[in-house]
mmCIF file as Biopython writes it, N, C-alpha, C and O atoms, coordinates in Angstrom:
data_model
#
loop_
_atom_site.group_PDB
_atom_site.id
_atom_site.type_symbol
_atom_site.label_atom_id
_atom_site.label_alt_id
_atom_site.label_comp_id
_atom_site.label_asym_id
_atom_site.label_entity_id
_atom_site.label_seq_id
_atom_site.pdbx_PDB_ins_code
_atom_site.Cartn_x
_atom_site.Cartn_y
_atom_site.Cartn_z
_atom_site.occupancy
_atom_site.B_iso_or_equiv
_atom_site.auth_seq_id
_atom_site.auth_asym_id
_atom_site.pdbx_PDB_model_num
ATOM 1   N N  . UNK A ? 1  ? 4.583  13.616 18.524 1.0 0.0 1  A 1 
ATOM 2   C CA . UNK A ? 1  ? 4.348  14.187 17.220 1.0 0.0 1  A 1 
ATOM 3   C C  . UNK A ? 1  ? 2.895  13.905 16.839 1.0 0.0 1  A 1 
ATOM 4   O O  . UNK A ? 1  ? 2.482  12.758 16.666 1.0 0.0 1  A 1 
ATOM 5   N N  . UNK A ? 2  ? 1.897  15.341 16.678 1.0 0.0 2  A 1 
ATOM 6   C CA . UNK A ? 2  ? 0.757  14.775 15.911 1.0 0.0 2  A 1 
ATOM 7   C C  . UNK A ? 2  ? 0.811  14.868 14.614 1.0 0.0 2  A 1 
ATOM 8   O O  . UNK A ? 2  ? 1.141  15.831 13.922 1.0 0.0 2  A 1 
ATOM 9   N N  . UNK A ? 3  ? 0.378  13.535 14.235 1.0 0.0 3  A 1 
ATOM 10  C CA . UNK A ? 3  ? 0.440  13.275 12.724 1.0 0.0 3  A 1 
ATOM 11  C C  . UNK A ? 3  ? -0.954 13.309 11.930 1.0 0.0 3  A 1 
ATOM 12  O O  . UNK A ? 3  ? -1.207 13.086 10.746 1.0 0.0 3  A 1 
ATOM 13  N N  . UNK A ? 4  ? -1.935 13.746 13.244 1.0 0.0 4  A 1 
ATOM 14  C CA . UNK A ? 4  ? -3.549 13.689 12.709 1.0 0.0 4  A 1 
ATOM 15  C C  . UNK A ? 4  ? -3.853 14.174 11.224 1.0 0.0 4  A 1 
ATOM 16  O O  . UNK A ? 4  ? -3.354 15.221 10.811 1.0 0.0 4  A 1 
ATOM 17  N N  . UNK A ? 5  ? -4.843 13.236 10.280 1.0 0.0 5  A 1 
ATOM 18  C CA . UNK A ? 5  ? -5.360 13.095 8.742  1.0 0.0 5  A 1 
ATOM 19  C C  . UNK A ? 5  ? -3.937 13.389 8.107  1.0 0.0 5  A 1 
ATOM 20  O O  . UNK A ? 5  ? -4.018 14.076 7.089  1.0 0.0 5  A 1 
ATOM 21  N N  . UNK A ? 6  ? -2.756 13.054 8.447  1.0 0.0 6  A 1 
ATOM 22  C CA . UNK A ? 6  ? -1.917 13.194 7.484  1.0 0.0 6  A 1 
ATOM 23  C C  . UNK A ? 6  ? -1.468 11.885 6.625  1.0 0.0 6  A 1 
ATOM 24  O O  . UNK A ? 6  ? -1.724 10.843 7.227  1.0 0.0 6  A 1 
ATOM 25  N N  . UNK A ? 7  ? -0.961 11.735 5.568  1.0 0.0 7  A 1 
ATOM 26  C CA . UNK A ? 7  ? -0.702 10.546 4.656  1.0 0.0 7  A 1 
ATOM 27  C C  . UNK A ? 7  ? 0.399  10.561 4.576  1.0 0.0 7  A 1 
ATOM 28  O O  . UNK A ? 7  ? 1.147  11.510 4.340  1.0 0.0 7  A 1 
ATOM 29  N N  . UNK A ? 8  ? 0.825  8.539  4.937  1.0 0.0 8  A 1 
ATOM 30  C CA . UNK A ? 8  ? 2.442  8.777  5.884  1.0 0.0 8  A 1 
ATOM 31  C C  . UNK A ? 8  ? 2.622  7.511  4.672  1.0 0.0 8  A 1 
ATOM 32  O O  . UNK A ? 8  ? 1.702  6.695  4.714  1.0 0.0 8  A 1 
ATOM 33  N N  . UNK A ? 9  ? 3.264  7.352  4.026  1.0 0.0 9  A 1 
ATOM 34  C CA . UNK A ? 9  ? 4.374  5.770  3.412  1.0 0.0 9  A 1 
ATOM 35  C C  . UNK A ? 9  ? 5.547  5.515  4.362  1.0 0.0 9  A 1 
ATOM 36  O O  . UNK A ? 9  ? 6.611  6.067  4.643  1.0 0.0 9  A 1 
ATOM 37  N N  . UNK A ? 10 ? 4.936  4.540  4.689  1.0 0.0 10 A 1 
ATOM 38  C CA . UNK A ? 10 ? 6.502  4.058  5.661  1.0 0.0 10 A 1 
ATOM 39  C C  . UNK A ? 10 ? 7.368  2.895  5.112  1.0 0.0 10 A 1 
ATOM 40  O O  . UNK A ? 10 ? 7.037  1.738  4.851  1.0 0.0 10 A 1 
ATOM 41  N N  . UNK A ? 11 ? 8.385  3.422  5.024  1.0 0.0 11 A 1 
ATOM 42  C CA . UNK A ? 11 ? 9.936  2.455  4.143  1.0 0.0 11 A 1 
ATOM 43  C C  . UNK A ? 11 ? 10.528 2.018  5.530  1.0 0.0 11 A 1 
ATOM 44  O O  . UNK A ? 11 ? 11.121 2.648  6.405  1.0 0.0 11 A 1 
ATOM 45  N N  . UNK A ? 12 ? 10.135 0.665  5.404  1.0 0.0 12 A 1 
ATOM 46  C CA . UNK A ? 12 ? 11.406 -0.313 6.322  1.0 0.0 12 A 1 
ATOM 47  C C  . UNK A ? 12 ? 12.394 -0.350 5.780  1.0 0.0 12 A 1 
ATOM 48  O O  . UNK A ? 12 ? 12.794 0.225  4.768  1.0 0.0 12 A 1 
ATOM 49  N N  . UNK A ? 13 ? 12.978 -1.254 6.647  1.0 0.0 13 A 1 
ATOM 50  C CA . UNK A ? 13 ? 14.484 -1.375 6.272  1.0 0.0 13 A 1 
ATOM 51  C C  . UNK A ? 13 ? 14.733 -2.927 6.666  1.0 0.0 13 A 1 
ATOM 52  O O  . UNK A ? 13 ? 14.153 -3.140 7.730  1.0 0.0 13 A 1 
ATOM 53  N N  . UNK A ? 14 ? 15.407 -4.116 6.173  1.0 0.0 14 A 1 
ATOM 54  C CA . UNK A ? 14 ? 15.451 -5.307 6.639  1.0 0.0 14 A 1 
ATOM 55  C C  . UNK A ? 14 ? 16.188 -5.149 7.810  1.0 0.0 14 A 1 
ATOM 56  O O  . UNK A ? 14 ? 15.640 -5.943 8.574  1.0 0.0 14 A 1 
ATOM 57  N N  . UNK A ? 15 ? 17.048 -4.640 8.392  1.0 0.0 15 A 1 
ATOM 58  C CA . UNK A ? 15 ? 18.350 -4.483 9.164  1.0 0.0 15 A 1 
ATOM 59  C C  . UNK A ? 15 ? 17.734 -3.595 10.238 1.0 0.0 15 A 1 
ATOM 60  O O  . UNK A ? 15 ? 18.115 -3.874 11.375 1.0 0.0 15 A 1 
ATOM 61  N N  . UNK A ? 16 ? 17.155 -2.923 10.170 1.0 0.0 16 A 1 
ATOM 62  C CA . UNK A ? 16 ? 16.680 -2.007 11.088 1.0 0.0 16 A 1 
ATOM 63  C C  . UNK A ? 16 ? 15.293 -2.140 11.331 1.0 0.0 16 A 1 
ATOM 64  O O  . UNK A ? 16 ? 14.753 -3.239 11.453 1.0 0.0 16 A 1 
ATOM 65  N N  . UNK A ? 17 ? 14.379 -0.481 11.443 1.0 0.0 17 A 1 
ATOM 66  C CA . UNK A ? 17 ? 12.846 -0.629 11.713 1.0 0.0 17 A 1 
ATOM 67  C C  . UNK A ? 17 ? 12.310 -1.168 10.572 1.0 0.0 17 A 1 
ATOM 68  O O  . UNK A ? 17 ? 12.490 -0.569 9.512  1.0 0.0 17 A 1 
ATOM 69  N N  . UNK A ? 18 ? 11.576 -2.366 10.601 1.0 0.0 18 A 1 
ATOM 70  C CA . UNK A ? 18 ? 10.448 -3.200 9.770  1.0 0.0 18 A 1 
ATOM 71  C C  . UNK A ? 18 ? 9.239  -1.795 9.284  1.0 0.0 18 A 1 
ATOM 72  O O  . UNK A ? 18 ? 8.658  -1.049 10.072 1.0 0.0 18 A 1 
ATOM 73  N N  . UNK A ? 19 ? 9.165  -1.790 8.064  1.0 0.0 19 A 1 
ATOM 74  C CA . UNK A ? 19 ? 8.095  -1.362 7.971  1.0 0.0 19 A 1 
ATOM 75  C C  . UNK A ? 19 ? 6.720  -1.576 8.114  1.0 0.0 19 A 1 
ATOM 76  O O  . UNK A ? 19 ? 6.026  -0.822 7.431  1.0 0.0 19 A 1 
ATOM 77  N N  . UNK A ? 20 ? 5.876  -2.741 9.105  1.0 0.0 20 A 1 
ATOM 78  C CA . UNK A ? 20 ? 4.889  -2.778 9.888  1.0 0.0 20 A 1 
ATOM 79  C C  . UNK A ? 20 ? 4.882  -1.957 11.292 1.0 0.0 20 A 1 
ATOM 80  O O  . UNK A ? 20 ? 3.956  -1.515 11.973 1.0 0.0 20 A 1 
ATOM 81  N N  . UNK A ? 21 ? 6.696  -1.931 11.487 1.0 0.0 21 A 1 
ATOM 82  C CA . UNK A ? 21 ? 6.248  -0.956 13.090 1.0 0.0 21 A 1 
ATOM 83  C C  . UNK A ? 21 ? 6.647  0.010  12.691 1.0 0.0 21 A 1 
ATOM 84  O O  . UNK A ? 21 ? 6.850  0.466  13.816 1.0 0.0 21 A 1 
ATOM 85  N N  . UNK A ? 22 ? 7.067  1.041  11.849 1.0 0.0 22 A 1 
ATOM 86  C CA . UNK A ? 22 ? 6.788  2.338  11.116 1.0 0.0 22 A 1 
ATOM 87  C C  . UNK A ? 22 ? 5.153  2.613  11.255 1.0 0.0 22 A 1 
ATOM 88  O O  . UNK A ? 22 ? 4.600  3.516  11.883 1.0 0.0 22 A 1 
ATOM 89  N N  . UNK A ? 23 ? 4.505  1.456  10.401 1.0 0.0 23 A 1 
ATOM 90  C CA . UNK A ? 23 ? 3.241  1.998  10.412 1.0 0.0 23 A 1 
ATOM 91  C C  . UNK A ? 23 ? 2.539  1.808  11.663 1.0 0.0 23 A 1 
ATOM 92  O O  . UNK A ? 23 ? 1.543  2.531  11.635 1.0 0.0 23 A 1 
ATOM 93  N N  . UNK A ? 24 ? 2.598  1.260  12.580 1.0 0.0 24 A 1 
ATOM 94  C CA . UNK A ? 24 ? 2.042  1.078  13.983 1.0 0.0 24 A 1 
ATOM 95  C C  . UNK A ? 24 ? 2.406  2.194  15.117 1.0 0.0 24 A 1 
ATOM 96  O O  . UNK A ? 24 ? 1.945  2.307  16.253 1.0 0.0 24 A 1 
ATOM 97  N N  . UNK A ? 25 ? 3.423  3.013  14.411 1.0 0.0 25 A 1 
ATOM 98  C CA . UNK A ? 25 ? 3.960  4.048  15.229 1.0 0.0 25 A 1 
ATOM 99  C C  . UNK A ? 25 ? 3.292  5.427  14.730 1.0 0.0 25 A 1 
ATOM 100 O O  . UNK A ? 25 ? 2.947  6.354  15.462 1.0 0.0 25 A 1 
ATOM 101 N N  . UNK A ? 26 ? 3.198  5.374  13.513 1.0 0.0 26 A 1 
ATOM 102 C CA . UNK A ? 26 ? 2.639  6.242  12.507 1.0 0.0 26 A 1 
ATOM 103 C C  . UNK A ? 26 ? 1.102  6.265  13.038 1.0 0.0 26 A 1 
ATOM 104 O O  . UNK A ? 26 ? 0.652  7.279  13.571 1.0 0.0 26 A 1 
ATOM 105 N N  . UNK A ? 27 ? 0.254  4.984  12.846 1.0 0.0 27 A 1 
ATOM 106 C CA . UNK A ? 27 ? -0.722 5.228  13.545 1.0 0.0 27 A 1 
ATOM 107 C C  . UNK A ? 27 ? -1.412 5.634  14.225 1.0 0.0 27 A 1 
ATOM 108 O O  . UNK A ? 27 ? -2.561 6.062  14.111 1.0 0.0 27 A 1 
ATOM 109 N N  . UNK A ? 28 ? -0.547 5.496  15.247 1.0 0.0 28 A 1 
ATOM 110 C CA . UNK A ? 28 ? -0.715 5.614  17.130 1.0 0.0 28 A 1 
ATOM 111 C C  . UNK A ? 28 ? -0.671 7.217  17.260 1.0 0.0 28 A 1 
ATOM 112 O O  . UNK A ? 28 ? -1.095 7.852  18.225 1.0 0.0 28 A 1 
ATOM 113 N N  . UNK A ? 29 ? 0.028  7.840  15.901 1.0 0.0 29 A 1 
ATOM 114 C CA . UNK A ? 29 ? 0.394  9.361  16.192 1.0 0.0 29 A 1 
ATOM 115 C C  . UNK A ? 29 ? -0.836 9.682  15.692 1.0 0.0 29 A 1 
ATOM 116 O O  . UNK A ? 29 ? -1.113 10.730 16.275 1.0 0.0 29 A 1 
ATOM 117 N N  . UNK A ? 30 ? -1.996 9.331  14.754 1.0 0.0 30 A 1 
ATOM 118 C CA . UNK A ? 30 ? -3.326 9.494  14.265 1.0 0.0 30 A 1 
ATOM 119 C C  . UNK A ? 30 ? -2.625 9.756  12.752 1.0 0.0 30 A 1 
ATOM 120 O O  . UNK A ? 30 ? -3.047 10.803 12.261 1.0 0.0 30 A 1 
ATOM 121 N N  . UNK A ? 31 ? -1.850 9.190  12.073 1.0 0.0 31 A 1 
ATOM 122 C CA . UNK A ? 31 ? -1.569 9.173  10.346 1.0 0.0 31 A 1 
ATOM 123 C C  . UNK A ? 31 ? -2.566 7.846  9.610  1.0 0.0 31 A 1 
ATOM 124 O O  . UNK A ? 31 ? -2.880 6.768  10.115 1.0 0.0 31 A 1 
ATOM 125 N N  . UNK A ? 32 ? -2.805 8.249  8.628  1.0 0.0 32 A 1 
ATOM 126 C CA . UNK A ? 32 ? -3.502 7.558  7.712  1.0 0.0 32 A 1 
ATOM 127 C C  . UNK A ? 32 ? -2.354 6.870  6.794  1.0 0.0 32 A 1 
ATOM 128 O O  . UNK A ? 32 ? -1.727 7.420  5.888  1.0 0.0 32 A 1 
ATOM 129 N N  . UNK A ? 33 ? -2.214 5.314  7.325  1.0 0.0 33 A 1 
ATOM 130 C CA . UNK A ? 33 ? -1.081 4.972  6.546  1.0 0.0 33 A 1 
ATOM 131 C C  . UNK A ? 33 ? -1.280 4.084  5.281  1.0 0.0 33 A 1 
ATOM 132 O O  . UNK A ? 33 ? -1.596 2.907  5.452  1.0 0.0 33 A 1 
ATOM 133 N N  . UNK A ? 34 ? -1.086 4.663  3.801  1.0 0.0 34 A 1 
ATOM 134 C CA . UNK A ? 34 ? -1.369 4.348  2.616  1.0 0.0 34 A 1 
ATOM 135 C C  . UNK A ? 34 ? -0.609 3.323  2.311  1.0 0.0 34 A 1 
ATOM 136 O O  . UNK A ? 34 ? -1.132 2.630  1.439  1.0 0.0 34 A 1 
ATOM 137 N N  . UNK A ? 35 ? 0.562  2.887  2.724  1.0 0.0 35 A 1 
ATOM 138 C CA . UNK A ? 35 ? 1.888  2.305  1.881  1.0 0.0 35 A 1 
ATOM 139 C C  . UNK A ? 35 ? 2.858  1.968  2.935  1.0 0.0 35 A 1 
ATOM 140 O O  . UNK A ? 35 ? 3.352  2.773  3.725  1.0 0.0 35 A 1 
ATOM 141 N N  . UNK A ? 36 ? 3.089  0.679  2.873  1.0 0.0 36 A 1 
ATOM 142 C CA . UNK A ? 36 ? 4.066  -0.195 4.304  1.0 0.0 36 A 1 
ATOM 143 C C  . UNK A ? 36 ? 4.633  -1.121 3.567  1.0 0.0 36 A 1 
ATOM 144 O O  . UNK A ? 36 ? 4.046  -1.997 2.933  1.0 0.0 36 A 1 
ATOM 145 N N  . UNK A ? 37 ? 5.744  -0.947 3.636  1.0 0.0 37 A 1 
ATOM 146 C CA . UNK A ? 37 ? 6.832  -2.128 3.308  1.0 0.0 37 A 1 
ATOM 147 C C  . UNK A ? 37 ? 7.948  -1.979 3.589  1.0 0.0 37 A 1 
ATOM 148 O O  . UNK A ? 37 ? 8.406  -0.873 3.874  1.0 0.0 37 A 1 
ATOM 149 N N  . UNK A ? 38 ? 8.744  -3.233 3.566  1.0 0.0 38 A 1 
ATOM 150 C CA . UNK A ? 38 ? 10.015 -3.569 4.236  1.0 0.0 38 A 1 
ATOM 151 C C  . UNK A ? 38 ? 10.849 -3.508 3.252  1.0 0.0 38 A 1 
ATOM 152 O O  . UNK A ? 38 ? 10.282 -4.037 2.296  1.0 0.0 38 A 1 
ATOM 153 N N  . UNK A ? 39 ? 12.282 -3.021 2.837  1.0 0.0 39 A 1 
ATOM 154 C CA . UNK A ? 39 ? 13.012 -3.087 1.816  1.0 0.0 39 A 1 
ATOM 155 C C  . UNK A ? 39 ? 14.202 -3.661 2.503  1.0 0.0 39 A 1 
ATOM 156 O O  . UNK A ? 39 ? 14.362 -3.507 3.713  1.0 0.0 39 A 1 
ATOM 157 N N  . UNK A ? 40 ? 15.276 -4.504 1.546  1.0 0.0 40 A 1 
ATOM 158 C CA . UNK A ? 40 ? 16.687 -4.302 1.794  1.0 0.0 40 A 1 
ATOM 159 C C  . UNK A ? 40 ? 17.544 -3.816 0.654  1.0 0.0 40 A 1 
ATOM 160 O O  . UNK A ? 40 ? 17.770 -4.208 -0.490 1.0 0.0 40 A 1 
ATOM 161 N N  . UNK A ? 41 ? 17.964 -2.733 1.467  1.0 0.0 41 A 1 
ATOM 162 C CA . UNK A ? 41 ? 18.888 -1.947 0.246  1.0 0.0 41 A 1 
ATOM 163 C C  . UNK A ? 41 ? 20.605 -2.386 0.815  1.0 0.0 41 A 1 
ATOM 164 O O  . UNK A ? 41 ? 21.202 -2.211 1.878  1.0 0.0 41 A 1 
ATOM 165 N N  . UNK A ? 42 ? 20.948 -2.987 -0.427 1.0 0.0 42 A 1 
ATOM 166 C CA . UNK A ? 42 ? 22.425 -3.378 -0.407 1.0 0.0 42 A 1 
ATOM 167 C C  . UNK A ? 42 ? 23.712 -2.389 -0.771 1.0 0.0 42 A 1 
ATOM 168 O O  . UNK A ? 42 ? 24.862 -2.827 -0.718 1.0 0.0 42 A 1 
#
């Protein structure tokens, strides 16, 4: 997937993908990542 100059927020998840490797994946695709964090939704 190219994600080149696009603006990505990546929502982790505690239980699942961390939102640091959202954004490291996001990256790697060429996204400009504004907003990274990990949530747990109960």
């Amino acid at each position: 997937m190219d994600l080149k100059d696009k603006q990505v927020v990546a929502i982790g998840e505690r239980e699942g993908v961390s939102g640091p490797s959202l954004k490291l994946l996001a990256e790697s695709a060429g996204a400009n990542v504004v907003f990274s964090v990990t949530q747990c939704f109960v």
